[in-house]
N, CA, C and O atoms as a GROMACS GRO file, in nm:
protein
  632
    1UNK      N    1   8.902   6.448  12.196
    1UNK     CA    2   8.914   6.528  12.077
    1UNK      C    3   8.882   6.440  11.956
    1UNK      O    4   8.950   6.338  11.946
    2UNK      N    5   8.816   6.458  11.891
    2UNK     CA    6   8.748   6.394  11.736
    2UNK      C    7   8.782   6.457  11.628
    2UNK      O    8   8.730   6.566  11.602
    3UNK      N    9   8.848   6.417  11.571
    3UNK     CA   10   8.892   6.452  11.428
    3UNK      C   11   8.797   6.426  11.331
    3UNK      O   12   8.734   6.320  11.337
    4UNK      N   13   8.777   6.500  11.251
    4UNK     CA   14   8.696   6.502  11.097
    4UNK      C   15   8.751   6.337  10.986
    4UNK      O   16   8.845   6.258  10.995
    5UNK      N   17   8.624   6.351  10.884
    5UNK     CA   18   8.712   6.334  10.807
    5UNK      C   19   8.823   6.342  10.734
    5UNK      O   20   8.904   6.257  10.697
    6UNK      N   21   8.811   6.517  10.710
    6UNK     CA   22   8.888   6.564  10.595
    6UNK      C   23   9.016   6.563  10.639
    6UNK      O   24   9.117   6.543  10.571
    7UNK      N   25   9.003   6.599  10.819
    7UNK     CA   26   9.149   6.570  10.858
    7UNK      C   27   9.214   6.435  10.846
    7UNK      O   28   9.337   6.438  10.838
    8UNK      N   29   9.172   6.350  10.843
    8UNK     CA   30   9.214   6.212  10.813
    8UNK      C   31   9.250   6.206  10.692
    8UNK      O   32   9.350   6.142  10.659
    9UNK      N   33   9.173   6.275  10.603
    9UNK     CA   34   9.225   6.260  10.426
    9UNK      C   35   9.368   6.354  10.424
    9UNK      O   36   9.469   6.324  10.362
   10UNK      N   37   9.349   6.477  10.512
   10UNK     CA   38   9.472   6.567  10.502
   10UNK      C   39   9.618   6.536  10.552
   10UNK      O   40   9.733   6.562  10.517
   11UNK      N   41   9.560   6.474  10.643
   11UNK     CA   42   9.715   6.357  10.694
   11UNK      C   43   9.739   6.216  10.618
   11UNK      O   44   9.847   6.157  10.610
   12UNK      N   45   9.634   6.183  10.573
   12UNK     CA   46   9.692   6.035  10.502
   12UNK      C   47   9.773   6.044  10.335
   12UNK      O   48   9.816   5.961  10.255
   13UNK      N   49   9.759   6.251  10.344
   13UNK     CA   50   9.790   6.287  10.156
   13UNK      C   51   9.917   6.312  10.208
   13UNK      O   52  10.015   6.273  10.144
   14UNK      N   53   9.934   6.391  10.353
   14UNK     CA   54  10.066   6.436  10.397
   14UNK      C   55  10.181   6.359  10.428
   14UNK      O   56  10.301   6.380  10.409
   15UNK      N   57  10.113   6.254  10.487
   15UNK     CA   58  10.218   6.122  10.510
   15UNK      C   59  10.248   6.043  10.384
   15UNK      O   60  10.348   5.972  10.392
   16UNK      N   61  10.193   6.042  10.292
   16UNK     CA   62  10.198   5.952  10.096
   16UNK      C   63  10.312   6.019  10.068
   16UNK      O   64  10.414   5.974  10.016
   17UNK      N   65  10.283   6.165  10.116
   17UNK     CA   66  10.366   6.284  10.021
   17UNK      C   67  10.500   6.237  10.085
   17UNK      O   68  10.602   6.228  10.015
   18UNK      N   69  10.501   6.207  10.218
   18UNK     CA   70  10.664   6.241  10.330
   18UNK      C   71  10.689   6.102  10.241
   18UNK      O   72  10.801   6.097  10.191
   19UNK      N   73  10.613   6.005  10.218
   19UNK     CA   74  10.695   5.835  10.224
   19UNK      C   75  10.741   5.837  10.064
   19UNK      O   76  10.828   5.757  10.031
   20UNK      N   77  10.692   5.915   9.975
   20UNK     CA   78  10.715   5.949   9.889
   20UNK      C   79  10.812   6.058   9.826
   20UNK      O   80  10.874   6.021   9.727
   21UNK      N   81  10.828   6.163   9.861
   21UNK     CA   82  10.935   6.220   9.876
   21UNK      C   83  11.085   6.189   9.942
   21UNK      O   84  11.196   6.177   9.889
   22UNK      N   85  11.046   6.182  10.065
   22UNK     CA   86  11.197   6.123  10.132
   22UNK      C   87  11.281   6.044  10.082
   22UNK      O   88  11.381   6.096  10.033
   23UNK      N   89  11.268   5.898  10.077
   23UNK     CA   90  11.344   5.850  10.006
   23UNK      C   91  11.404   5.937   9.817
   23UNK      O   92  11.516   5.949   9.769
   24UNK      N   93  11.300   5.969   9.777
   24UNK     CA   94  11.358   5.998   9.633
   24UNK      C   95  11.476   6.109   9.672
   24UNK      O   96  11.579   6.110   9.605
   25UNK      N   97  11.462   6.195   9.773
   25UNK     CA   98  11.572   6.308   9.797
   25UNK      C   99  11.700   6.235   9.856
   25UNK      O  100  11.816   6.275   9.862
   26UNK      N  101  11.644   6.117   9.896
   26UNK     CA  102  11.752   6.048   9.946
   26UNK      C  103  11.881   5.977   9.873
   26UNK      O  104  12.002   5.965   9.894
   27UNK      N  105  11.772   5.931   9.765
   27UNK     CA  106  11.820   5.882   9.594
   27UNK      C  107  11.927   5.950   9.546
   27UNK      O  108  12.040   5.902   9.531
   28UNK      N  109  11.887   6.084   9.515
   28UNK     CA  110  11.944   6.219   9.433
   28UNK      C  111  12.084   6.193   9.492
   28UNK      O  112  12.185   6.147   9.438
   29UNK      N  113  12.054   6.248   9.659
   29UNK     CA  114  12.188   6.298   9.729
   29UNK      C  115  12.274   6.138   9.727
   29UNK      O  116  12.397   6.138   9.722
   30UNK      N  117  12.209   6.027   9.730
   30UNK     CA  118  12.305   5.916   9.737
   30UNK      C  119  12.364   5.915   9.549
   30UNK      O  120  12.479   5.882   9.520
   31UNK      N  121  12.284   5.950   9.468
   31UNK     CA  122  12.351   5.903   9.302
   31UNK      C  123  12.478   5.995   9.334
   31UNK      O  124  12.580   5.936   9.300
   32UNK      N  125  12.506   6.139   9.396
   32UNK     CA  126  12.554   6.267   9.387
   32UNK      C  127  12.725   6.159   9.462
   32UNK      O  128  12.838   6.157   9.413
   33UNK      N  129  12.677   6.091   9.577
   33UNK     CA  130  12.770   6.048   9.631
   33UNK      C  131  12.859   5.926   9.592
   33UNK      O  132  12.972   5.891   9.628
   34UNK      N  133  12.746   5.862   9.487
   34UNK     CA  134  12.836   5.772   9.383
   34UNK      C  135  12.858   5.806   9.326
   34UNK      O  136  12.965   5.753   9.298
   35UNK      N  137  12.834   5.903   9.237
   35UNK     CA  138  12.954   5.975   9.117
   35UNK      C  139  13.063   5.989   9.155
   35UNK      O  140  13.164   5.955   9.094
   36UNK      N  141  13.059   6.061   9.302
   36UNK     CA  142  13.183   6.141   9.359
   36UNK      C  143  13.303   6.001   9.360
   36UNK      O  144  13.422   5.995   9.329
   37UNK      N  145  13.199   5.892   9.413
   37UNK     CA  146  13.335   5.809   9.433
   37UNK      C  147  13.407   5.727   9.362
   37UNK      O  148  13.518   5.675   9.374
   38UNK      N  149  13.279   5.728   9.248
   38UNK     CA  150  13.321   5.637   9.130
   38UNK      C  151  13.448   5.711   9.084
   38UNK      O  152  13.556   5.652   9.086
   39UNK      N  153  13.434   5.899   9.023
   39UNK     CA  154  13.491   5.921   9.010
   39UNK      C  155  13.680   5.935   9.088
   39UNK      O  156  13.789   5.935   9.031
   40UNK      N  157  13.649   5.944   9.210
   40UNK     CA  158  13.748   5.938   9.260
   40UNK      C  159  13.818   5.804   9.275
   40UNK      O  160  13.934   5.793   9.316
   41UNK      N  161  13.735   5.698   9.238
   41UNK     CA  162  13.801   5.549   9.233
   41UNK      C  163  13.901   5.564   9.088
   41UNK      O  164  14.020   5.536   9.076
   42UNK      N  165  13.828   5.605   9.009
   42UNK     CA  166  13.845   5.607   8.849
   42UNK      C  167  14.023   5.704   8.826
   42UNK      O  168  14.119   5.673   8.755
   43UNK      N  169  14.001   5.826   8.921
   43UNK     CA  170  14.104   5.912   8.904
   43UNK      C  171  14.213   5.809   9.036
   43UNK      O  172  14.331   5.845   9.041
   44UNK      N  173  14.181   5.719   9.111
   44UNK     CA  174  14.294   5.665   9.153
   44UNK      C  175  14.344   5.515   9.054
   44UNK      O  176  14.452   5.457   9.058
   45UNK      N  177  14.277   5.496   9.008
   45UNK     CA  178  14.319   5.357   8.917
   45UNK      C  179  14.420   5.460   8.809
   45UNK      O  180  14.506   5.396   8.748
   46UNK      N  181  14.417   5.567   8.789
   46UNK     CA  182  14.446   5.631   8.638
   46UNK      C  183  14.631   5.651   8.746
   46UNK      O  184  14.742   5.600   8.734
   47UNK      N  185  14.566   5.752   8.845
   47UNK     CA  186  14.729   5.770   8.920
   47UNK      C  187  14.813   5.706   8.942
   47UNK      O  188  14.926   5.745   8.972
   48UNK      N  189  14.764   5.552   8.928
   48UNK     CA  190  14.819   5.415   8.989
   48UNK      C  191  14.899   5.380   8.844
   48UNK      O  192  14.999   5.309   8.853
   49UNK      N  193  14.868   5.415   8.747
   49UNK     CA  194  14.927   5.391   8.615
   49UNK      C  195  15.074   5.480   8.584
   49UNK      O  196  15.173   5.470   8.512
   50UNK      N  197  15.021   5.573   8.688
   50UNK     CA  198  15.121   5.704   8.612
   50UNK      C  199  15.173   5.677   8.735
   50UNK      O  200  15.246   5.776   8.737
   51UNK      N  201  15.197   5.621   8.846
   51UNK     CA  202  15.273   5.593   8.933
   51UNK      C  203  15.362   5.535   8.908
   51UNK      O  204  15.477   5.568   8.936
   52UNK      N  205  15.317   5.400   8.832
   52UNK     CA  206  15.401   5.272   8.827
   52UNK      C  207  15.486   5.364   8.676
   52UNK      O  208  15.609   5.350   8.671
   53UNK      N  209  15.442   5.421   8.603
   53UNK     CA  210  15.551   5.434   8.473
   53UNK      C  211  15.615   5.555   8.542
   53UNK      O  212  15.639   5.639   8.455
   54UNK      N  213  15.649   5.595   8.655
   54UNK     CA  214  15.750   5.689   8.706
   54UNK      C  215  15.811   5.637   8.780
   54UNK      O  216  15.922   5.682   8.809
   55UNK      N  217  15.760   5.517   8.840
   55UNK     CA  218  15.871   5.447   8.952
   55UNK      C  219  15.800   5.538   9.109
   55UNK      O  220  15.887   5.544   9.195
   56UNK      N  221  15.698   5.587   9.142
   56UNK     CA  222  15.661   5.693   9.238
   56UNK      C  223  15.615   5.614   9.305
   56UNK      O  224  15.520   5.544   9.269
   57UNK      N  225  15.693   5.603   9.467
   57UNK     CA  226  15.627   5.457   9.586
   57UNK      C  227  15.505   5.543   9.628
   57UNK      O  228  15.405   5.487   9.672
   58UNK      N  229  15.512   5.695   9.612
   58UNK     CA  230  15.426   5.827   9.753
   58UNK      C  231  15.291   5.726   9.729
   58UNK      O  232  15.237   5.665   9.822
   59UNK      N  233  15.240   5.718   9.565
   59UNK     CA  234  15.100   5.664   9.555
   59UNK      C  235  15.074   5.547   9.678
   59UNK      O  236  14.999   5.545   9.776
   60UNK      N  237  15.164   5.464   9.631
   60UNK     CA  238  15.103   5.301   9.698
   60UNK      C  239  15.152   5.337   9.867
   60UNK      O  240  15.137   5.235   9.935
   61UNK      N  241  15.191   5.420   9.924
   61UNK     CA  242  15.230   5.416  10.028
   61UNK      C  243  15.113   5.498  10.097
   61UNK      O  244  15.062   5.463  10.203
   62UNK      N  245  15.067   5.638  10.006
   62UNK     CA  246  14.942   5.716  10.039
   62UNK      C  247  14.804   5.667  10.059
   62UNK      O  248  14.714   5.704  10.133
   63UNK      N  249  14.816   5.550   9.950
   63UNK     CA  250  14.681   5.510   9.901
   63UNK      C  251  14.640   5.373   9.950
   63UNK      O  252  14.524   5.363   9.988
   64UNK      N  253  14.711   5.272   9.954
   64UNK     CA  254  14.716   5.161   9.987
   64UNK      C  255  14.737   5.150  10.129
   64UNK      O  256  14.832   5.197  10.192
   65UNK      N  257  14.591   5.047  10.196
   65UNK     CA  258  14.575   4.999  10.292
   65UNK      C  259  14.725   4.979  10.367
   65UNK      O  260  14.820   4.982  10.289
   66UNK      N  261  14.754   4.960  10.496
   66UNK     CA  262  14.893   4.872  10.546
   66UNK      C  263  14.881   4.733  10.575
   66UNK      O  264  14.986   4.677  10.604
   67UNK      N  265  14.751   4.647  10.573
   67UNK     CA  266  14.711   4.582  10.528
   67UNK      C  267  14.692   4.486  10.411
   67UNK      O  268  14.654   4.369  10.418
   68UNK      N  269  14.729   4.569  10.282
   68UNK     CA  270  14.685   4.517  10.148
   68UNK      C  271  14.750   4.361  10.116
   68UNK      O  272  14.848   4.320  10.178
   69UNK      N  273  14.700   4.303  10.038
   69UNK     CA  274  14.728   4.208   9.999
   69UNK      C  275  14.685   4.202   9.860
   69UNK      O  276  14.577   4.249   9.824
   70UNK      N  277  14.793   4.126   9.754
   70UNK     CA  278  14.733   4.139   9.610
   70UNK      C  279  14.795   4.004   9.564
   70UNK      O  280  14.906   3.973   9.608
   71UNK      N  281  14.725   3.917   9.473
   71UNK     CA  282  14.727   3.840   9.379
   71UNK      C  283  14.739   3.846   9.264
   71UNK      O  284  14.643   3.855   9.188
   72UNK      N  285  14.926   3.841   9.208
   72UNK     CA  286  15.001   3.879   9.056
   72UNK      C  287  14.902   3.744   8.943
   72UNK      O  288  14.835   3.642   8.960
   73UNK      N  289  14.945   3.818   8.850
   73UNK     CA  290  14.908   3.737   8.753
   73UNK      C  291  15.022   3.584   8.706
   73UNK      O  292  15.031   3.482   8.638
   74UNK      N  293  15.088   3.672   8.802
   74UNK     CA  294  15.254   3.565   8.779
   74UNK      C  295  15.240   3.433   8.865
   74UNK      O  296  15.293   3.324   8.847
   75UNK      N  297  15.133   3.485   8.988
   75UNK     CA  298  15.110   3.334   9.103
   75UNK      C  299  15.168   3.386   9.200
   75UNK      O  300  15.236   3.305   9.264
   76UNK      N  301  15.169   3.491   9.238
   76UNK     CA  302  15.227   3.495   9.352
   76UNK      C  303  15.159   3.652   9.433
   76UNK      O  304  15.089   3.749   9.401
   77UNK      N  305  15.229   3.602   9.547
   77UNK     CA  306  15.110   3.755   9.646
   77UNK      C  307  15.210   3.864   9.695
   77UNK      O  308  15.327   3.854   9.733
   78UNK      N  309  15.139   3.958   9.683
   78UNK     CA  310  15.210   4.144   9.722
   78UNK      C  311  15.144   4.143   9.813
   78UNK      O  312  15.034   4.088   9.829
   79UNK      N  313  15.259   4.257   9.941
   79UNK     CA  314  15.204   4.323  10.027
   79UNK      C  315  15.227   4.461   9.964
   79UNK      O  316  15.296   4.471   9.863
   80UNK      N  317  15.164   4.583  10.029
   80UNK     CA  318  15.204   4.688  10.070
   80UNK      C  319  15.384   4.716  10.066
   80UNK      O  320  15.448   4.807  10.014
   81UNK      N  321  15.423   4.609  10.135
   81UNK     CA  322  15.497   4.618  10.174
   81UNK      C  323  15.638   4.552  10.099
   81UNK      O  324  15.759   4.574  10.110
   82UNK      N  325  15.575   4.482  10.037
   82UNK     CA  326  15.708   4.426   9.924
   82UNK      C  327  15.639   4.502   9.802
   82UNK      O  328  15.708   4.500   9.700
   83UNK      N  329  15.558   4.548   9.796
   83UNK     CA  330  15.509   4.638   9.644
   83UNK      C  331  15.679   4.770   9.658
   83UNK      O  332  15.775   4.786   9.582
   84UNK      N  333  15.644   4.827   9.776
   84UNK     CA  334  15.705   4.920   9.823
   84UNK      C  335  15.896   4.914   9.802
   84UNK      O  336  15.985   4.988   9.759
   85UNK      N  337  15.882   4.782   9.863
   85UNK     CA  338  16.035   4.748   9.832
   85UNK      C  339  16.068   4.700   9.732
   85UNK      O  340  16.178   4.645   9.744
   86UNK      N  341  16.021   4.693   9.623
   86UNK     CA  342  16.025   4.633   9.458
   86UNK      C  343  16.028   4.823   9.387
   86UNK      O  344  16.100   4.851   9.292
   87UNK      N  345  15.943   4.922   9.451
   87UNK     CA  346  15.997   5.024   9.367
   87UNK      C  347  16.113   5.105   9.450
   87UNK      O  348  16.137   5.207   9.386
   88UNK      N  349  16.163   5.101   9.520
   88UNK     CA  350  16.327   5.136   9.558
   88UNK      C  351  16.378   5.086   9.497
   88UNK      O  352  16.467   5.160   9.456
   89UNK      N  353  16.390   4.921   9.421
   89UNK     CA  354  16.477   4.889   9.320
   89UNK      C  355  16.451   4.905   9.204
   89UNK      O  356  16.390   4.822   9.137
   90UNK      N  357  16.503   5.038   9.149
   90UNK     CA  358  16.441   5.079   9.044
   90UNK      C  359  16.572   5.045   8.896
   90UNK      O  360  16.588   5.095   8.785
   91UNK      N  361  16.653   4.917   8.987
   91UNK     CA  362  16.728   4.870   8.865
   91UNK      C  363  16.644   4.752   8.810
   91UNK      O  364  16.597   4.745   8.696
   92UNK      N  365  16.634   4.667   8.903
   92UNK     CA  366  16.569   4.541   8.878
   92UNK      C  367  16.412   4.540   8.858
   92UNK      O  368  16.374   4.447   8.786
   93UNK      N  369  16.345   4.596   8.890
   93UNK     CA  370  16.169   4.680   8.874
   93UNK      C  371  16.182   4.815   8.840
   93UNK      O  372  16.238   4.910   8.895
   94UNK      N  373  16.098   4.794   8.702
   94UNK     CA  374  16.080   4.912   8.597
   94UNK      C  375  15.952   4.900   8.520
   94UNK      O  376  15.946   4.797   8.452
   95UNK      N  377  15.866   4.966   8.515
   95UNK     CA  378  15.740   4.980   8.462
   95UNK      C  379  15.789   5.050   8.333
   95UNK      O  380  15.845   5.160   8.337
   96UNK      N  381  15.765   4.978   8.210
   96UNK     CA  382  15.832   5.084   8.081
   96UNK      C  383  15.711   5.113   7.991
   96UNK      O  384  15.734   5.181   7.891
   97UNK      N  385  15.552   5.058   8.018
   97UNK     CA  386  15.469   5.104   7.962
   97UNK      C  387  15.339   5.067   8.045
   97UNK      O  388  15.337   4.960   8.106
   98UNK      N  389  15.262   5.129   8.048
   98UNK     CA  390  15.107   5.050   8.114
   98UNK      C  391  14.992   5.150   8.049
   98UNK      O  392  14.997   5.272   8.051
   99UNK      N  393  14.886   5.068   7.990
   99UNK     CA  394  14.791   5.142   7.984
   99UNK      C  395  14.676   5.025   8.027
   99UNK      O  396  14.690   4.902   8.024
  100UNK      N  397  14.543   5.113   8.072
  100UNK     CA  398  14.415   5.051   8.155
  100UNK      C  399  14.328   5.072   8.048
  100UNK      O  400  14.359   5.143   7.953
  101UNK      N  401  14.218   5.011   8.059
  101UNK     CA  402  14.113   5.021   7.961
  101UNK      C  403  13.965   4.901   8.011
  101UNK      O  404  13.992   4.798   8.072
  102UNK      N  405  13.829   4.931   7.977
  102UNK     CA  406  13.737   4.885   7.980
  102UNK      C  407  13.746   4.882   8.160
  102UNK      O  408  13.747   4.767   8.204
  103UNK      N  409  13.751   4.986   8.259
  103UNK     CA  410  13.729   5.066   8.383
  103UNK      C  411  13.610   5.038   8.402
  103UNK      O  412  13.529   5.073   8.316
  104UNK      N  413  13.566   4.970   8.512
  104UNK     CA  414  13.395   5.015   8.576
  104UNK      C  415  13.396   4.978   8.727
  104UNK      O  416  13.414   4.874   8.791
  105UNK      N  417  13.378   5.064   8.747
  105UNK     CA  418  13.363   5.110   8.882
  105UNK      C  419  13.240   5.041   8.989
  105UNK      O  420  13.148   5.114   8.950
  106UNK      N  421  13.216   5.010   9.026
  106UNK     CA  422  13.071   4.938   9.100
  106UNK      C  423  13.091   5.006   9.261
  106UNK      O  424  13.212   5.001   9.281
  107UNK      N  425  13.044   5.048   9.347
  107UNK     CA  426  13.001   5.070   9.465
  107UNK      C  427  12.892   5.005   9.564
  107UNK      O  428  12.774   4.989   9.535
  108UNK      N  429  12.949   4.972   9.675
  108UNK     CA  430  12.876   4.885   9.797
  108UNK      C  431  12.879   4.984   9.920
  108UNK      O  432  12.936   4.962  10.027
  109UNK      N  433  12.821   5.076   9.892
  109UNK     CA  434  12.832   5.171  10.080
  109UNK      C  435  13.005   5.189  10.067
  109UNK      O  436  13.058   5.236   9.967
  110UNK      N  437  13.052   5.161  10.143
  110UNK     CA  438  13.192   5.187  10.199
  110UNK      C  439  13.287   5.123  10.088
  110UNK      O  440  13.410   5.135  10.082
  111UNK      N  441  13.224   5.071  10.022
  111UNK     CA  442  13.327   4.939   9.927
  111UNK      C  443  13.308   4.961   9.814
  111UNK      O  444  13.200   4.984   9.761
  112UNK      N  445  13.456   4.953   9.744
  112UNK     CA  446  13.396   4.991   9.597
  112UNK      C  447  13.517   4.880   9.522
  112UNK      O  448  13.627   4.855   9.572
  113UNK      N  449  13.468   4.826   9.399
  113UNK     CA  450  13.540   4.727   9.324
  113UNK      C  451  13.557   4.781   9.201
  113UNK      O  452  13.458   4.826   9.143
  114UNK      N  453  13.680   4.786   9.144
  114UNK     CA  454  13.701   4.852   9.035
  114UNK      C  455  13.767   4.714   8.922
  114UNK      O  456  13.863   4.643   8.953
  115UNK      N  457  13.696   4.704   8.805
  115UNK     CA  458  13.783   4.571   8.743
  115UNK      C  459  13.821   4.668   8.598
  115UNK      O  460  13.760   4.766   8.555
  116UNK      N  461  13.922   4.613   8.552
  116UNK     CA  462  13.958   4.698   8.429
  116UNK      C  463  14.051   4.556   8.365
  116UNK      O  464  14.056   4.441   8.408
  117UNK      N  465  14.129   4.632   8.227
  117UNK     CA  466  14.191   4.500   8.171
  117UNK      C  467  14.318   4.625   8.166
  117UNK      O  468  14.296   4.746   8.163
  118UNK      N  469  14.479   4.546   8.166
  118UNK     CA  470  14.579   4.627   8.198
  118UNK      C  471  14.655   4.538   8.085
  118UNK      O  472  14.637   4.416   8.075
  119UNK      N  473  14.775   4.642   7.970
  119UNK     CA  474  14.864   4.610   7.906
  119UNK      C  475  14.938   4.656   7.935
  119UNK      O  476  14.930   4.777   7.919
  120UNK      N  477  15.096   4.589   8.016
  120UNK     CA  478  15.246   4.654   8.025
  120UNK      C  479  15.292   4.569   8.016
  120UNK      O  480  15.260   4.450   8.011
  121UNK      N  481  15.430   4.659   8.009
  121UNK     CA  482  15.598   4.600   7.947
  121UNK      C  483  15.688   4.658   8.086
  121UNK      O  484  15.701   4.768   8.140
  122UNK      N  485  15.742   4.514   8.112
  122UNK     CA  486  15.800   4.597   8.280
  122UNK      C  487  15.917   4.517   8.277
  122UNK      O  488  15.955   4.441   8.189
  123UNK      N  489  15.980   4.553   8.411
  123UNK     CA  490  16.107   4.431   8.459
  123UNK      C  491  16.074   4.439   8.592
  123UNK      O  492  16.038   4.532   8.663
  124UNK      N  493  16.101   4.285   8.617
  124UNK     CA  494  16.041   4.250   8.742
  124UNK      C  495  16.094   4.179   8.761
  124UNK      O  496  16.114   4.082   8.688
  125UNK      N  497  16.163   4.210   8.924
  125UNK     CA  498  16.270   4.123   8.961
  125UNK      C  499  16.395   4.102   8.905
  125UNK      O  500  16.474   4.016   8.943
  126UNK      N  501  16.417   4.203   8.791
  126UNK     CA  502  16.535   4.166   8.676
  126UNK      C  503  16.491   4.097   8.552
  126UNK      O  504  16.565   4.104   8.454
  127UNK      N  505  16.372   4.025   8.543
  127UNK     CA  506  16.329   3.937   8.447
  127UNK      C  507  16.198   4.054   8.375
  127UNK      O  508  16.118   4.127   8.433
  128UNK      N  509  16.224   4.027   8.195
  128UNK     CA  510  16.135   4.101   8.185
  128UNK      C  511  15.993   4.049   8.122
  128UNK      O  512  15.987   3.937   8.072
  129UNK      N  513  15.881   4.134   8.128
  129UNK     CA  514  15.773   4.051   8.165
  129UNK      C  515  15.658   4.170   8.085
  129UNK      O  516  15.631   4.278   8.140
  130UNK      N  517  15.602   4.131   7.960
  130UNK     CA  518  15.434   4.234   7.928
  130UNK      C  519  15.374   4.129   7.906
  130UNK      O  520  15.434   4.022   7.911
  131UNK      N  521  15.235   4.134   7.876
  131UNK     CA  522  15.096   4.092   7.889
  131UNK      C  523  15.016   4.195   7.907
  131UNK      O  524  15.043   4.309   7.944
  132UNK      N  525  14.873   4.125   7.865
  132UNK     CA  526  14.796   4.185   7.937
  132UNK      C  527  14.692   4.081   8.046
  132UNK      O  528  14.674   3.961   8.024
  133UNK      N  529  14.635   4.150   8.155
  133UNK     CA  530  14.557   4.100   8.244
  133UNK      C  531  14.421   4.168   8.280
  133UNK      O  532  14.379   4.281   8.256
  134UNK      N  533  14.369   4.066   8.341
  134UNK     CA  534  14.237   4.077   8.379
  134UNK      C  535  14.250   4.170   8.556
  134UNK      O  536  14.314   4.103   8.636
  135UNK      N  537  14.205   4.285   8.604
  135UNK     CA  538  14.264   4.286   8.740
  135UNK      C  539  14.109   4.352   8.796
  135UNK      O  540  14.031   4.427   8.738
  136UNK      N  541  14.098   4.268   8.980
  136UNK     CA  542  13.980   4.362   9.015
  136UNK      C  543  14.022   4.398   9.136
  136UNK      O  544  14.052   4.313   9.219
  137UNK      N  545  14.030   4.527   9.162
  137UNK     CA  546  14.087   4.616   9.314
  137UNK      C  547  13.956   4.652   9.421
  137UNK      O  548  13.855   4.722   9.417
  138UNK      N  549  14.004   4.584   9.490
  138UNK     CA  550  13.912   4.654   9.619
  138UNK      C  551  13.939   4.743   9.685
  138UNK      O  552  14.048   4.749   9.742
  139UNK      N  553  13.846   4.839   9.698
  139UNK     CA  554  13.843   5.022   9.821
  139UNK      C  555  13.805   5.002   9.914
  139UNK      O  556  13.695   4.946   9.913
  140UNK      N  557  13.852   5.025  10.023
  140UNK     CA  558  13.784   5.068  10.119
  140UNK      C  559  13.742   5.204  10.172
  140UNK      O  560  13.849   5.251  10.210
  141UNK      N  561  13.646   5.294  10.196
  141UNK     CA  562  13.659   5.410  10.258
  141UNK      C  563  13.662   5.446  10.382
  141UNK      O  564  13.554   5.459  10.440
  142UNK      N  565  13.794   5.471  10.457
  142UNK     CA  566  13.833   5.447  10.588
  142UNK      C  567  13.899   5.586  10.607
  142UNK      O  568  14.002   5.638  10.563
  143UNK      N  569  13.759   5.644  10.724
  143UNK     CA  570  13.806   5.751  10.782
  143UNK      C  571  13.799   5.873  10.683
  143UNK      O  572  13.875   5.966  10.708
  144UNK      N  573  13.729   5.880  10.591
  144UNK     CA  574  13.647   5.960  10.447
  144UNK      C  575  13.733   5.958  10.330
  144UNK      O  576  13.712   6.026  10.229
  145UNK      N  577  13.857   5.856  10.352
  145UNK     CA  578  13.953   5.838  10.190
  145UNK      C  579  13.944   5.712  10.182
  145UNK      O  580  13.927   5.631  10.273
  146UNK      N  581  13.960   5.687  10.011
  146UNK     CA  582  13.916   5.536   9.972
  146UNK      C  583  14.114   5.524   9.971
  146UNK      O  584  14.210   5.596   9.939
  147UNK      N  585  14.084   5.364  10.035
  147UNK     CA  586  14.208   5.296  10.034
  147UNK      C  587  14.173   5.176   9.973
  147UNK      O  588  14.064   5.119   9.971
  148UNK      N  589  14.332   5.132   9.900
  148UNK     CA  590  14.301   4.968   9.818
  148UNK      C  591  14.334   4.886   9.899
  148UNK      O  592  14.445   4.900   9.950
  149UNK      N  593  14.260   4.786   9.935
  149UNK     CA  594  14.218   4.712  10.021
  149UNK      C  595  14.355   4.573   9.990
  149UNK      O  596  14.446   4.541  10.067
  150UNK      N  597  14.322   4.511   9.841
  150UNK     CA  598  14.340   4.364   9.802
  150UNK      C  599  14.343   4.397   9.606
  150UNK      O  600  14.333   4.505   9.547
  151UNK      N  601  14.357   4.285   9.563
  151UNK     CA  602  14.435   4.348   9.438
  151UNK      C  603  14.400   4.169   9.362
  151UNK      O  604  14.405   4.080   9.447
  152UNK      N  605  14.383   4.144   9.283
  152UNK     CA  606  14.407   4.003   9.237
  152UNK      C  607  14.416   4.073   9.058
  152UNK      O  608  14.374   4.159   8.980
  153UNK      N  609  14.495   3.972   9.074
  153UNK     CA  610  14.506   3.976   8.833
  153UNK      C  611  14.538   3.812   8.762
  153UNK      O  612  14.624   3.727   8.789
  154UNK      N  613  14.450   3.815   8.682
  154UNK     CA  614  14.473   3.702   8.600
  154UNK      C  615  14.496   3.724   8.434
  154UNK      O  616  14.429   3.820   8.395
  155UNK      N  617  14.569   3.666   8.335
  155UNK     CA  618  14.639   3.642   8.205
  155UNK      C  619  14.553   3.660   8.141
  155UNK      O  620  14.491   3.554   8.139
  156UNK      N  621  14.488   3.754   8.064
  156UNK     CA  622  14.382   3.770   7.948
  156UNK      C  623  14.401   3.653   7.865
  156UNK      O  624  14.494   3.629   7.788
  157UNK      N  625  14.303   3.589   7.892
  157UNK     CA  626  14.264   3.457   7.756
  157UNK      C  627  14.336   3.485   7.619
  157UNK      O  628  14.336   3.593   7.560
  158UNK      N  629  14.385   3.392   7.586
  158UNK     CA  630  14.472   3.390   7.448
  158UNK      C  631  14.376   3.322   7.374
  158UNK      O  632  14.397   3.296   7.255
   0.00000   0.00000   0.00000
């Protein structure tokens, strides 16, 4: 069987068109899927605020890896699991103000890093303690919900 020219021109416009198209539809539907998660990173950093100024463990227990590990600005490391047992004592740990600001979100496939700068007034441990810090949270998306992975914060430059 012998093919023409024109058929050769008609498949080499059809295949430009597929290598050319595909990916860009691919683009669209992937920007569609980083919004989604940015946004949903963005609306969990915000809950995480309004968690801690209610004293509410449901967040960090819902949201947070069992896994997690975090690095205070104070020098010292959180689990999951002593985060958890620091808000049952809601004599000695008290969040009495927090607000977030300068939020950006970045995305890696499954991974997403959120860095923001944080000002509160708390008691911790009984001792009381504001500043503000530098903090960057890691997501994971495990099993189609983003969980916080790891946590580090450092002392905003004076």
């Amino acid at each position: 069987m012998r093919f023409s020219k024109s058929t050769f021109v008609v498949l080499g416009l059809a295949l430009a068109f597929t290598a050319f198209t595909v990916p860009a539809m691919g683009k669209k539907h992937g920007s569609a899927n980083n919004a989604d998660a940015t946004a949903t990173i963005t609306e969990m950093e915000n809950a995480s605020v309004k968690a801690d100024k209610a004293g509410d463990s449901s967040f960090v227990e819902k949201n947070y890896a069992d896994n997690f590990s975090g690095g205070s600005s104070w020098g010292n490391w959180e689990t999951k699991q002593s985060i958890l047992a620091d808000m049952k004592d809601g004599k000695n740990n008290k969040t009495n103000s927090e607000e977030i600001s300068d939020l950006n979100v970045r995305l890696y496939g499954d991974t997403a890093i959120a860095t923001y700068k944080s000002t509160y007034d708390s008691m911790y441990h009984g001792e009381h303690r504001a500043r503000t810090i530098l903090s960057t949270d890691t997501f994971v998306r495990q099993d189609g919900s983003w969980k916080q992975v790891a946590s580090h914060s450092s002392e905003l430059a004076k």
